[in-house]
N, CA, C and O atoms as a GROMACS GRO file, in nm:
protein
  224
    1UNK      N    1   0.173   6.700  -1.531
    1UNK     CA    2   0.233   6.568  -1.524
    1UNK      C    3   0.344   6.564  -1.419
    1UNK      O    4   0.388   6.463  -1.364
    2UNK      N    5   0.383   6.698  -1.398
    2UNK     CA    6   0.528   6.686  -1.282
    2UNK      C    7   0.462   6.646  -1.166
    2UNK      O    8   0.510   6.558  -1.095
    3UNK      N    9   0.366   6.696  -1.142
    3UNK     CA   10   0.265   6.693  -0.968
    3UNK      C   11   0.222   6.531  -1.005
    3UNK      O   12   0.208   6.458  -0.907
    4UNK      N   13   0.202   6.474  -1.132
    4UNK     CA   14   0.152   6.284  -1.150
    4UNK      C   15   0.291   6.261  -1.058
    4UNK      O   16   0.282   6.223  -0.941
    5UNK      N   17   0.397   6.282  -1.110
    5UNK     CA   18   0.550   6.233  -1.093
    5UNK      C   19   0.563   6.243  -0.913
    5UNK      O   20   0.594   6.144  -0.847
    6UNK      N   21   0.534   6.377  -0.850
    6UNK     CA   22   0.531   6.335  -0.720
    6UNK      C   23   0.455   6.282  -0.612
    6UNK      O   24   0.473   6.273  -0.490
    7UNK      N   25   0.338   6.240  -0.714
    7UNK     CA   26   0.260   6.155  -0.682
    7UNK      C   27   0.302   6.020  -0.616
    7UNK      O   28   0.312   5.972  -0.503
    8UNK      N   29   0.321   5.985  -0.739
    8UNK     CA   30   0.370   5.840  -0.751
    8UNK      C   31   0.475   5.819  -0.707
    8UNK      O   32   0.493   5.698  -0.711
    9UNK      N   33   0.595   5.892  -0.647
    9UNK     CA   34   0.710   5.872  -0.617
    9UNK      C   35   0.663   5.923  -0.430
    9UNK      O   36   0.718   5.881  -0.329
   10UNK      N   37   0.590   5.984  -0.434
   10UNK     CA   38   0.523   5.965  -0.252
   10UNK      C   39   0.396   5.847  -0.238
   10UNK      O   40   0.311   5.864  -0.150
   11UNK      N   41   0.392   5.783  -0.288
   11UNK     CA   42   0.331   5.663  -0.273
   11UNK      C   43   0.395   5.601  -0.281
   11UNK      O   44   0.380   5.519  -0.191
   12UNK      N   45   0.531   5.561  -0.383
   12UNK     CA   46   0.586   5.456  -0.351
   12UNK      C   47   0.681   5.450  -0.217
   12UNK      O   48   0.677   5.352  -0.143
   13UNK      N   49   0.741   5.526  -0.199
   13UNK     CA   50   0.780   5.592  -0.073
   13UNK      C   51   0.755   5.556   0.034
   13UNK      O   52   0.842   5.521   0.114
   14UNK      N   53   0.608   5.557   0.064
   14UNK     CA   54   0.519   5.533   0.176
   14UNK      C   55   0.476   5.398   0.196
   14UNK      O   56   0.481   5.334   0.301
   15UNK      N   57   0.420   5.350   0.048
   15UNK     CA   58   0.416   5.198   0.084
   15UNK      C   59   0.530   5.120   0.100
   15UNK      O   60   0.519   5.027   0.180
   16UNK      N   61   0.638   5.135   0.042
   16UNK     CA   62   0.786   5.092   0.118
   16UNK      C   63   0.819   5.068   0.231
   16UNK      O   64   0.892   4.985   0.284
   17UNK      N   65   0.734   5.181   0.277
   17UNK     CA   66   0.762   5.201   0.424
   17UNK      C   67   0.687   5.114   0.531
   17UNK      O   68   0.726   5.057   0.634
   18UNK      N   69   0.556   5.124   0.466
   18UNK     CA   70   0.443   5.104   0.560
   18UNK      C   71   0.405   4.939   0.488
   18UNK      O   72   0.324   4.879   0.558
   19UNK      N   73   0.454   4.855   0.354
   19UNK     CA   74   0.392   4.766   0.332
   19UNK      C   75   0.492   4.641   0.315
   19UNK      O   76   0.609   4.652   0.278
   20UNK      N   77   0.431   4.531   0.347
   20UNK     CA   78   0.518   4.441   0.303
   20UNK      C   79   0.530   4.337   0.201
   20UNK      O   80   0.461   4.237   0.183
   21UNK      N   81   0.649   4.388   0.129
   21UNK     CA   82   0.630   4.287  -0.024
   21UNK      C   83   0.754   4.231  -0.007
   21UNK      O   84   0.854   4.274   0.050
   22UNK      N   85   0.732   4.128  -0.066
   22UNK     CA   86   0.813   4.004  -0.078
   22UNK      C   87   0.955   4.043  -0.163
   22UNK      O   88   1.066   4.016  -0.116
   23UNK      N   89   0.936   4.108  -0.293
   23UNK     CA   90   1.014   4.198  -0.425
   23UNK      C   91   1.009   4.313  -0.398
   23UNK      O   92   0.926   4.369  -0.470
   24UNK      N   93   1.054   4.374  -0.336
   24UNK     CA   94   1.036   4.586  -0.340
   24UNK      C   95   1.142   4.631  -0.443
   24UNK      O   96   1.160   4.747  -0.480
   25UNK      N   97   1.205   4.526  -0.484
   25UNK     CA   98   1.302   4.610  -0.618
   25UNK      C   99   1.193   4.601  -0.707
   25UNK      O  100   1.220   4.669  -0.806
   26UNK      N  101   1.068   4.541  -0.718
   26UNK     CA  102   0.971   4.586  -0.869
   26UNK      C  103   0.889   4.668  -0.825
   26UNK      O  104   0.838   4.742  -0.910
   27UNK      N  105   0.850   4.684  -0.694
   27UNK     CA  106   0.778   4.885  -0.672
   27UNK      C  107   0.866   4.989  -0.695
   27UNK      O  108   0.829   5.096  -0.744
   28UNK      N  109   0.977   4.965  -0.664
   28UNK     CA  110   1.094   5.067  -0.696
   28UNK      C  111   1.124   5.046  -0.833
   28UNK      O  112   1.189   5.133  -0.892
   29UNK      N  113   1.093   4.958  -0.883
   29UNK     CA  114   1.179   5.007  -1.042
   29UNK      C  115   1.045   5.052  -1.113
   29UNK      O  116   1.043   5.161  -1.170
   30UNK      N  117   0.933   4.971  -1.110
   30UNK     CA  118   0.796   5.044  -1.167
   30UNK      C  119   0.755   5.197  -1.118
   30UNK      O  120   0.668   5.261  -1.177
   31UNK      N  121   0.834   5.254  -0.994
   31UNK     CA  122   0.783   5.385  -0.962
   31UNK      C  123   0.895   5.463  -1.048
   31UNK      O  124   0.869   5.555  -1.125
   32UNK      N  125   1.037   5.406  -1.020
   32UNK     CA  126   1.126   5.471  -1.106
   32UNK      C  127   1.115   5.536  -1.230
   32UNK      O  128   1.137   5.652  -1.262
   33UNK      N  129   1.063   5.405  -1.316
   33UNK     CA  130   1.013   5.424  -1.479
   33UNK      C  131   0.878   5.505  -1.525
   33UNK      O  132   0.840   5.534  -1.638
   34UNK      N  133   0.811   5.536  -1.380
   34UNK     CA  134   0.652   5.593  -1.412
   34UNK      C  135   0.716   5.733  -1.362
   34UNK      O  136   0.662   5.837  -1.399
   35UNK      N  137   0.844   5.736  -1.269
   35UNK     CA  138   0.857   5.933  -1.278
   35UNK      C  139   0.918   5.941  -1.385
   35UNK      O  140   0.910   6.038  -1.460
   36UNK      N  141   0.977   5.855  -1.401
   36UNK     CA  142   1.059   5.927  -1.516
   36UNK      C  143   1.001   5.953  -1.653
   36UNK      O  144   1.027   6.046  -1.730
   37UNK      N  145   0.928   5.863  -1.666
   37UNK     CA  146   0.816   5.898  -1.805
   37UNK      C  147   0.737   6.021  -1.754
   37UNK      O  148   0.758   6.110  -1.837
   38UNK      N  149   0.644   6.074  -1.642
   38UNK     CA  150   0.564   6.163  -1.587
   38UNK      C  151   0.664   6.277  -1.620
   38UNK      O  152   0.632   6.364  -1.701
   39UNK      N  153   0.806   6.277  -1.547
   39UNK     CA  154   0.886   6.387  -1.552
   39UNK      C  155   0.945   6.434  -1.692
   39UNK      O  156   0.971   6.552  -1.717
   40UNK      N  157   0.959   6.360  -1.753
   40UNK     CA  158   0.971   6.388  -1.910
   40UNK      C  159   0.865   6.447  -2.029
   40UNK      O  160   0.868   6.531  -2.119
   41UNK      N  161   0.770   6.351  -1.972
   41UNK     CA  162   0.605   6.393  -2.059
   41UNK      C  163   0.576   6.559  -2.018
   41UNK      O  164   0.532   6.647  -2.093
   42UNK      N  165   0.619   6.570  -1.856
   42UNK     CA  166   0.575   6.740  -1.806
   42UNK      C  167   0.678   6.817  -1.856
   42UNK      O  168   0.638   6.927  -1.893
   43UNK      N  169   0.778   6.802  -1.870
   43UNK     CA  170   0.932   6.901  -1.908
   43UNK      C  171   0.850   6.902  -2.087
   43UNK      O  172   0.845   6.994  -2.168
   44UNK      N  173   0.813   6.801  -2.092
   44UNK     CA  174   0.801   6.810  -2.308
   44UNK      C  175   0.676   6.931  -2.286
   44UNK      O  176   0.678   7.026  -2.364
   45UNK      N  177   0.591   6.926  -2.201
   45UNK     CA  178   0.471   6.990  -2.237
   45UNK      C  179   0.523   7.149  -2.225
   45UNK      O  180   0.493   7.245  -2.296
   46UNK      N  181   0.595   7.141  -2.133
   46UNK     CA  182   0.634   7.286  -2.085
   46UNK      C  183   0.663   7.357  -2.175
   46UNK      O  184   0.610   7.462  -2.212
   47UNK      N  185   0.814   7.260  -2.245
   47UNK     CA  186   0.882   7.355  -2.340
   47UNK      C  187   0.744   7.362  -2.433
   47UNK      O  188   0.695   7.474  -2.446
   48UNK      N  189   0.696   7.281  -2.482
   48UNK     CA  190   0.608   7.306  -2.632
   48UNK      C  191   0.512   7.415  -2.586
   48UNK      O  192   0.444   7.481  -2.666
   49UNK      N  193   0.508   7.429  -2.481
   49UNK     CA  194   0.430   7.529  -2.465
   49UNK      C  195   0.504   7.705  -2.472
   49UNK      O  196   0.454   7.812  -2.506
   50UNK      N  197   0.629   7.671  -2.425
   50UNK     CA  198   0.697   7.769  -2.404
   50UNK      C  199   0.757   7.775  -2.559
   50UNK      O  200   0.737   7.896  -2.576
   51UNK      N  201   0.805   7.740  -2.658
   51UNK     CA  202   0.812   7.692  -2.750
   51UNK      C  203   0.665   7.809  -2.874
   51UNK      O  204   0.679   7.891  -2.965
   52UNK      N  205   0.544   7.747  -2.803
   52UNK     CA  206   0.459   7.836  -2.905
   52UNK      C  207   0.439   8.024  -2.860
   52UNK      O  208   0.372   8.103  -2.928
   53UNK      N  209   0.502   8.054  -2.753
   53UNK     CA  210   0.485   8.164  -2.709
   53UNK      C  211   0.630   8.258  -2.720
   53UNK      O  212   0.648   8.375  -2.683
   54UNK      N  213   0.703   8.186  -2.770
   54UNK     CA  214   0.860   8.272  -2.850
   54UNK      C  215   0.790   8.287  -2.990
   54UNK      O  216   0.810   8.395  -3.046
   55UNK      N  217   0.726   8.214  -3.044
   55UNK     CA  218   0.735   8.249  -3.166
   55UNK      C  219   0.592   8.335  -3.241
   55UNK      O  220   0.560   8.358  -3.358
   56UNK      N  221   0.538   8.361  -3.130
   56UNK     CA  222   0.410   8.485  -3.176
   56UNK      C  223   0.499   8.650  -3.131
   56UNK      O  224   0.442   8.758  -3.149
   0.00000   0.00000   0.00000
């Protein structure tokens, strides 16, 4: 999910760059809220994973 997160945060990036929208504060706040959910969802998986391998 971390590699979804720099996904989406180099796409929004790029189309910023390269596109023209009328609102770019709602590509920027929709890319904002999609790393930050991606970057959270991958940090949760990690630990739970790291999490089942302390305790065997």
């Amino acid at each position: 999910m971390m590699d979804v997160a720099k996904y989406v945060a180099t796409a929004v990036l790029i189309s910023s760059f390269l596109g023209e929208f009328s609102e770019k504060w709602i590509v920027y706040a929709i890319g904002v809220v999609t790393v930050g959910i991606c970057l959270a969802w991958g940090i949760w998986f990690i630990r739970s994973t790291d999490n089942g391998k302390k305790e065997e």
